[in-house]
C-alpha positions as a printed NumPy array, in Angstrom:
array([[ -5.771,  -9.097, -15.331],
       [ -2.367,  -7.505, -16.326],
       [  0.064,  -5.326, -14.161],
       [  1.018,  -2.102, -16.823],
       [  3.362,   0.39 , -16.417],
       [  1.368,   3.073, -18.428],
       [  3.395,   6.65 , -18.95 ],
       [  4.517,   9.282, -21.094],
       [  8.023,   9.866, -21.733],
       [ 10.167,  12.69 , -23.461],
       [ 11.791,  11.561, -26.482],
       [ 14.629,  11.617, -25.061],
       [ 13.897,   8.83 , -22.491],
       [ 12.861,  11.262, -19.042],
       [  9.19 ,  11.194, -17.488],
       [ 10.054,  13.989, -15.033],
       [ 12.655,  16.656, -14.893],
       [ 14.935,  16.872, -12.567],
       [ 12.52 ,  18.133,  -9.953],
       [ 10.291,  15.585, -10.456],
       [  7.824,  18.317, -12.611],
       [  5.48 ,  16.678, -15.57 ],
       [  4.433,  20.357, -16.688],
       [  6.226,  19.182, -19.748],
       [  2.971,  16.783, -20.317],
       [  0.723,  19.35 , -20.814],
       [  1.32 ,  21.139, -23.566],
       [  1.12 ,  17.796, -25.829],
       [ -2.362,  17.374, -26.478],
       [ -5.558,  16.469, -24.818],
       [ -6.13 ,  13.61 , -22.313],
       [ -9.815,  12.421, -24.597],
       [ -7.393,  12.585, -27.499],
       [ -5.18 ,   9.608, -26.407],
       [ -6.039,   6.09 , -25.07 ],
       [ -6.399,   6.893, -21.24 ],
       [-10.217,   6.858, -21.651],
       [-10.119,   3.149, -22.597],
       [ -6.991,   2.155, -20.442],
       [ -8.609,   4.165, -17.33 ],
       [-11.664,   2.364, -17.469],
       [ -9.694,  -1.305, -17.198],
       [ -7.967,  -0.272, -14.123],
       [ -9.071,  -1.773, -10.454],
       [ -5.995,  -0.556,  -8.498],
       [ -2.933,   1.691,  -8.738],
       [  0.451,   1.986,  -7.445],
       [  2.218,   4.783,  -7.347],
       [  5.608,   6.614,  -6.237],
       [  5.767,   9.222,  -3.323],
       [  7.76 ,  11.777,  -5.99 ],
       [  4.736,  11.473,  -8.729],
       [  2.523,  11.781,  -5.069],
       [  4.203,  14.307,  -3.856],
       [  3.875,  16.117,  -7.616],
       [  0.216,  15.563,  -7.427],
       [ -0.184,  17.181,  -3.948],
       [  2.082,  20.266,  -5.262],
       [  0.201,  20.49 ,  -8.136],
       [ -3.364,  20.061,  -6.945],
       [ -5.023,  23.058,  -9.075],
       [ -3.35 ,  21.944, -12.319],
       [ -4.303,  18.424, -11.88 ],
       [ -7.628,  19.508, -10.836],
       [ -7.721,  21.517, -14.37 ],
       [ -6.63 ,  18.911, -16.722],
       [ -8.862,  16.013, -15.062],
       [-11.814,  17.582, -13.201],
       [-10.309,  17.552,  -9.649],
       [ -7.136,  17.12 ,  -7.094],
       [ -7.526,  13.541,  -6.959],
       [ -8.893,  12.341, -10.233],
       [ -8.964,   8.   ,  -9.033],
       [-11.782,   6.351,  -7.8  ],
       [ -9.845,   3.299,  -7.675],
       [ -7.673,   2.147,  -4.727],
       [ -4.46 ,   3.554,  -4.573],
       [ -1.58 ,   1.872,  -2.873],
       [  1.623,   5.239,  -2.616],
       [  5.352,   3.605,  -2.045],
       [  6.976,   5.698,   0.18 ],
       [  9.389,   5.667,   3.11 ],
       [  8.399,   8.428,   4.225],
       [  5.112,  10.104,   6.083],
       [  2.791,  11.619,   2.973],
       [ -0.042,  13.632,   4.201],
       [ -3.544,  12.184,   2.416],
       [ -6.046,  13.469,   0.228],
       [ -9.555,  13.954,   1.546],
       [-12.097,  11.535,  -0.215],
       [ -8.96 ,   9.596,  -1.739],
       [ -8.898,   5.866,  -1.423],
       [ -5.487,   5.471,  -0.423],
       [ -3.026,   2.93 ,   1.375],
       [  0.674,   4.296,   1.916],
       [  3.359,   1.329,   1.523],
       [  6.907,   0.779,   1.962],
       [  9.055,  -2.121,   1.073],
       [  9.06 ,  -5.042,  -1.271],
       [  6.538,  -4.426,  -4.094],
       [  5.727,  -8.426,  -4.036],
       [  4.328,  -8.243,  -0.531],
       [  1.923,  -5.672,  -1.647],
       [  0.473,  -6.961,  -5.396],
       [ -1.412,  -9.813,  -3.857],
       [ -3.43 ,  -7.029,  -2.195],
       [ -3.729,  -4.822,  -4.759],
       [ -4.945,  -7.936,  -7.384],
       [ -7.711,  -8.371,  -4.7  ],
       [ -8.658,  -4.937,  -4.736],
       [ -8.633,  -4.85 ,  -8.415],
       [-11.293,  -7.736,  -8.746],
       [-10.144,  -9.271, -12.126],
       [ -9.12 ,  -5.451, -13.763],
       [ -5.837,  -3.987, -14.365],
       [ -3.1  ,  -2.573, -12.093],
       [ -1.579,   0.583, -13.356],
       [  1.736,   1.538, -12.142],
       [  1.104,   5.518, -12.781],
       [  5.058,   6.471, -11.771],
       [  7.767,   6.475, -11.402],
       [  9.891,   4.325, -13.303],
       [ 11.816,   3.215, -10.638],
       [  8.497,   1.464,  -9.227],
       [  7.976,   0.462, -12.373],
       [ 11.165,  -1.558, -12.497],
       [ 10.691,  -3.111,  -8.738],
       [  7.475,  -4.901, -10.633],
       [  9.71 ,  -5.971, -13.206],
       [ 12.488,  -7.263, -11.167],
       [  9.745,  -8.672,  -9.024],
       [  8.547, -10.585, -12.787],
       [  4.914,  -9.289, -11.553],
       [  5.071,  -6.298, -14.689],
       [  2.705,  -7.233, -17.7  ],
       [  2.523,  -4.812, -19.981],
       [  4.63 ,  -1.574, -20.546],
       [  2.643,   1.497, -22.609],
       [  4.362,   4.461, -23.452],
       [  3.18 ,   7.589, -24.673],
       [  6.566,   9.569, -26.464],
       [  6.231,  13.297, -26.366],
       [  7.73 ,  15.381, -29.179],
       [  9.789,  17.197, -26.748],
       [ 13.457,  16.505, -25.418],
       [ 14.448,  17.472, -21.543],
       [ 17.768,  16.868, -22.102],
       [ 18.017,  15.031, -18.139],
       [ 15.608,  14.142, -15.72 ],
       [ 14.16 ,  10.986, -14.016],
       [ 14.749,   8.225, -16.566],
       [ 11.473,   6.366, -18.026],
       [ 12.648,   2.586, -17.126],
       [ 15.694,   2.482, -15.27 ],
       [ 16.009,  -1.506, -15.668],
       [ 18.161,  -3.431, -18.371],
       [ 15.384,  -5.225, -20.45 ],
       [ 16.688,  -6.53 , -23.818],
       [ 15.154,  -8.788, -26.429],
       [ 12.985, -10.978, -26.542],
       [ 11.977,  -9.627, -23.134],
       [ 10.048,  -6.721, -24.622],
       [  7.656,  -7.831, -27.413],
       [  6.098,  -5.006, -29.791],
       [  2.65 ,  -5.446, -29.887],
       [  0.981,  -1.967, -31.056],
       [  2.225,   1.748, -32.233],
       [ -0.664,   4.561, -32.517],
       [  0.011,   7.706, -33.131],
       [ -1.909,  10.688, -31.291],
       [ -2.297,  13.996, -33.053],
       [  1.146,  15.076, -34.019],
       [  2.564,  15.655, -30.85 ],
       [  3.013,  11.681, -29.596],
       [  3.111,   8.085, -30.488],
       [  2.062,   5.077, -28.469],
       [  3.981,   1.829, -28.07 ],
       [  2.553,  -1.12 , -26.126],
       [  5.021,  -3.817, -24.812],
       [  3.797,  -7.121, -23.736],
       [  6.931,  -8.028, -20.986],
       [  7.686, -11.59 , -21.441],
       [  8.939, -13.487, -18.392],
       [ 12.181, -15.452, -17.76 ],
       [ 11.168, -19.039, -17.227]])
C-alpha cells in the first residue's frame, strides 16, 4: 500500500493556471494511451484539494466527456477544504479540513491494502510529504509551457530524497517519471 501523488505537469513546472483550469491537459493525448488504466485500478481511496474540486464541479460536462461522467471515482474520496463544497450526487465523498495525518489512518482503512492517490493539488501533495506519509510521486510532463500557474510540488525535496525509478514516454506529447520518496530516518 503506497500513498502517490500522481499528476501531470507543464514543462515548465505548473499543474493549473492561474485560475486553477487543467484545459491545458486535454489536448495531450488520450487517457487509455497513458498509465491511468493500470494506476486507477490500484487505487482504494483519494484525497483531493477543494481548487481541483471545485474545477471538477465547474467543469462537470468536460470531465463527463473525457471519462464517461461528472464524477468518474468509485472509490472513497476524502476533499480538503476549509470551506463548505456542495457534493456530487452518487459520489462517495468525505469533506476534511486540517492536518492531513489525522485523516490517512482513515483513508488506509478505506483503501483495504490498495493505493491512495493524491489527485491535486500540489500543495496537498506536499502536506503528505511534510507529514513523511507520501510514497511515491508520478508525473506525467506535458509538451506545453504556461509560463505561471499553481506550481506542481511546492516543497524543497533534494537528493537522495527523490529516487528515479522509471521514465516512459507516451505518444509524443508526454513523458512519465516515477519517484519512489525516501524518508528521513
Amino acid at each position: 500500500m503506497k500513498t502517490q501523488f500522481y499528476t501531470a505537469t507543464s514543462l515548465d513546472g505548473f499543474i493549473a493556471t492561474e485560475d486553477d483550469s487543467l484545459e491545458w491537459l486535454f489536448s495531450l493525448g488520450e487517457l487509455g494511451d497513458s498509465s491511468y488504466p493500470e494506476f486507477i485500478a490500484e487505487v482504494g481511496a483519494l484525497a483531493m484539494g477543494s481548487a481541483t474540486y471545485e474545477w471538477m464541479l465547474r467543469n462537470a460536462e468536460k470531465v463527463a466527456e473525457e471519462a464517461g461522467e461528472p464524477w468518474p471515482y468509485t472509490q472513497p474520496t476524502w476533499i480538503f477544504s476549509s470551506r463548505k463544497l456542495p457534493s456530487i450526487d452518487g459520489a462517495n465523498i468525505r469533506f476534511v479540513s486540517g492536518d492531513v495525518k489525522e485523516v490517512h489512518q482513515e483513508m488506509r482503512q478505506a483503501a483495504d491494502n490498495k493505493n491512495i492517490w493524491i489527485v491535486g493539488g500540489g500543495d496537498l501533495a506536499g502536506q503528505f510529504y511534510d507529514a513523511g506519509l507520501l510514497d511515491e510521486l508520478i508525473v506525467q510532463i506535458g509538451s506545453v509551457t504556461l509560463g505561471k500557474g499553481k506550481p506542481l510540488f511546492p516543497r524543497a525535496a533534494l537528493s537522495p530524497v527523490l529516487q528515479l525509478i522509471s521514465v516512459r514516454q507516451m505518444g509524443s506529447s508526454m513523458v512519465e517519471l516515477r519517484y519512489d520518496i525516501t524518508r528521513k530516518i
